[in-house]
C-alpha positions as CSV (number, residue, x, y, z in Angstrom):
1,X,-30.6,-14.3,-15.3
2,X,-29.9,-18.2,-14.8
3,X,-30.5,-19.6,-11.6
4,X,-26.5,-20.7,-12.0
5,X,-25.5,-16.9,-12.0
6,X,-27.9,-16.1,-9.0
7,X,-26.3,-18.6,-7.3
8,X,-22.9,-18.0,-8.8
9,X,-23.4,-14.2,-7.3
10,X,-24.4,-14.9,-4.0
11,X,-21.4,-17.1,-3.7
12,X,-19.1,-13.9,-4.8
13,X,-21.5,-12.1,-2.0
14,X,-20.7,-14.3,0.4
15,X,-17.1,-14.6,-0.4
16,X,-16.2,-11.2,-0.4
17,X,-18.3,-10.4,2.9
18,X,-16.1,-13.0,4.4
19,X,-13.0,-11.5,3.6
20,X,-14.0,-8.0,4.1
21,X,-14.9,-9.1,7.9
22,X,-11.6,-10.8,8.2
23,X,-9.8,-7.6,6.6
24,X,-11.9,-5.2,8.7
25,X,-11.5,-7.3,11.8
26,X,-7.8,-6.5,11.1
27,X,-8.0,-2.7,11.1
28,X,-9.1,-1.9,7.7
29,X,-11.5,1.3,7.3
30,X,-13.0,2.1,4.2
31,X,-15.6,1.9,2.0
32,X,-16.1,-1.3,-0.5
33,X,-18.1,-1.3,-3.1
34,X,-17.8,-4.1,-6.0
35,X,-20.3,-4.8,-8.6
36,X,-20.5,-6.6,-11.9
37,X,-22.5,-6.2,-15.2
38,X,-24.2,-3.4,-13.3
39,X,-25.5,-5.3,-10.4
40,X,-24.0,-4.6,-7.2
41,X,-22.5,-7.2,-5.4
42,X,-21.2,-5.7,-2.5
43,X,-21.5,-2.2,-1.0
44,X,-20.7,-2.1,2.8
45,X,-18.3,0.1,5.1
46,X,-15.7,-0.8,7.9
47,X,-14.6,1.0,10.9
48,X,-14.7,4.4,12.0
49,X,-14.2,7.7,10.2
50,X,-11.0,9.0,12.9
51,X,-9.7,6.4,15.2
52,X,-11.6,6.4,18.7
53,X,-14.3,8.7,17.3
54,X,-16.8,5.9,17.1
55,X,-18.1,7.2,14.7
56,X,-19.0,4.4,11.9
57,X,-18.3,4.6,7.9
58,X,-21.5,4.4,6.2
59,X,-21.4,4.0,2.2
60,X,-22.2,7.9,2.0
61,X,-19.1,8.8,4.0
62,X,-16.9,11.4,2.1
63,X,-13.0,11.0,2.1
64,X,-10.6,13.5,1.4
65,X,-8.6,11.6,-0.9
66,X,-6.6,13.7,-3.5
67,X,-6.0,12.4,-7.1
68,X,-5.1,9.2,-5.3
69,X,-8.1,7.3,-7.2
70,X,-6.8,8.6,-10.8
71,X,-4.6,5.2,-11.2
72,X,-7.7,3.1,-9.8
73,X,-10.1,4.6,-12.2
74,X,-7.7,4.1,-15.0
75,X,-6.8,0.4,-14.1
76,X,-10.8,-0.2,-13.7
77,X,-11.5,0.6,-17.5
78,X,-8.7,-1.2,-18.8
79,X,-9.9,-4.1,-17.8
């Protein structure tokens, strides 16, 4: 890759770290995970599995989540 997309990539990094600290700061508990062109820019968890557990999210943490993540799925291969 071009210096200009390092760079462009660790700006993304950055960015999204800072919001995710602001979000996560704010309650938020979950697992993020973006990447792009299959390079991942991001893959980091927030807050703990059951409130007052304190027990942290990790990446590997499993959620019982339904068919909620049929629409996502969807949405992410349309674009």
């Amino acid at each position: 890759s071009t210096p200009c997309v390092g760079q462009e990539l660790s700006e993304v990094r950055s960015g999204l770290e800072a919001l995710m600290q602001r979000v996560g700061a704010g309650g938020f508990s979950g697992v993020v995970l973006v990447a792009r062109d299959g390079e991942t820019i991001i893959n980091r968890a927030y807050g703990e599995q059951s409130p007052g557990t304190q027990r942290a999210i990790t990446p590997d943490t499993a959620f019982d989540i339904g068919s909620l993540s049929k629409q996502f799925t969807a949405a992410g291969i349309l674009n």
